[in-house]
C-alpha positions, 0 to 999 in steps of 0.5 A: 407628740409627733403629727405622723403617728396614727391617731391614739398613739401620740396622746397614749405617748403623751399620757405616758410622758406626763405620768413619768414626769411627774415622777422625776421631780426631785431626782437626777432625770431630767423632766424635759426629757427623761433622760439622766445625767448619770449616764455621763458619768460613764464617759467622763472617765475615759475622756480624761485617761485620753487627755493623759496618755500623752503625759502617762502613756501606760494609761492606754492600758486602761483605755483599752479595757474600756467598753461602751455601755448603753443607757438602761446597762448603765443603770443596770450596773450603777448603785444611784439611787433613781436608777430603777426609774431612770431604765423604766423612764428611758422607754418614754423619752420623747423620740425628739430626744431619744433618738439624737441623744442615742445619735450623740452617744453612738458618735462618741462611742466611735470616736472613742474607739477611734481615739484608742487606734490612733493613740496606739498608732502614735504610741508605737511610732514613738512620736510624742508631738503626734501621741500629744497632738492626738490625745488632746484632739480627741479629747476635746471631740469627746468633750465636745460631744459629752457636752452636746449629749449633756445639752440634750439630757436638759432638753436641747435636740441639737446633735454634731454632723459628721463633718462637725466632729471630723473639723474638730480633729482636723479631719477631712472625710473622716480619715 
């Protein structure tokens, strides 16, 4: 799978991939990269409590309690039928996906976190146009990234810059 490997090493990772492959047919585990959708889930949530806080700002509350939660601690903690193969299957997704799809959940966690700051900042303030011009930015952002970890859950490698989350908040240099 990745010519800079040291022979043997790509053919044991393809083997590994195809026999779990096989094994997700009929389940919710992608076989292009067997990574599932199900991880989302612990995302959709919280995105739309951040669309709503400018409308029912006690909603903040439960965005705090919040956490990020990794893929495997997911399944871990879900009751999904496949989730015992999703946590064994995740050590064979092909690094063409695994890592942008670890870089697209790492941008969304933070954008999160910084989602939470900024609506508590506007919230104190008592600027409503700020409060509502923020929770819809970052929830649009969060969109935005949910749809791009989605497309590589299906077997699409393209990750956001920096900079590209930053043009959907309307930011410069991430401030």
């Amino acid at each position: 799978m990745n010519d800079d490997t040291p022979d043997g090493i790509a053919d044991a990772e393809t083997s590994r991939f195809l026999a779990f492959q096989a094994r997700v047919v009929h389940t919710n585990i992608s076989p292009e990269s067997l990574l599932a959708t199900d991880y989302m889930n612990h995302f959709n949530e919280i995105v739309m409590l951040l669309e709503m806080v400018a409308d029912m700002p006690e909603l903040l509350d439960d965005c705090r309690v919040w956490q990020p939660k990794g893929y495997c601690d997911h399944f871990r903690d879900s009751g999904v039928a496949d989730r015992e193969l999703a946590i064994e299957a995740y050590d064979a997704v092909p690094r063409r996906f695994r890592e942008p799809f670890e870089e697209t959940i790492g941008q969304l966690n933070g954008l999160i976190a910084r989602a939470i700051e900024r609506l508590e900042d506007a919230l104190a303030s008592s600027d409503e146009e700020t409060l509502r011009e923020t929770a819809s930015a970052y929830s649009r952002a969060a969109q935005r990234l949910m749809d791009r970890a989605g497309a590589i859950i299906h077997g699409t490698c393209v990750t956001l810059q920096q900079s590209e989350i930053d043009a959907l908040l309307g930011m410069r240099n991430g401030t």
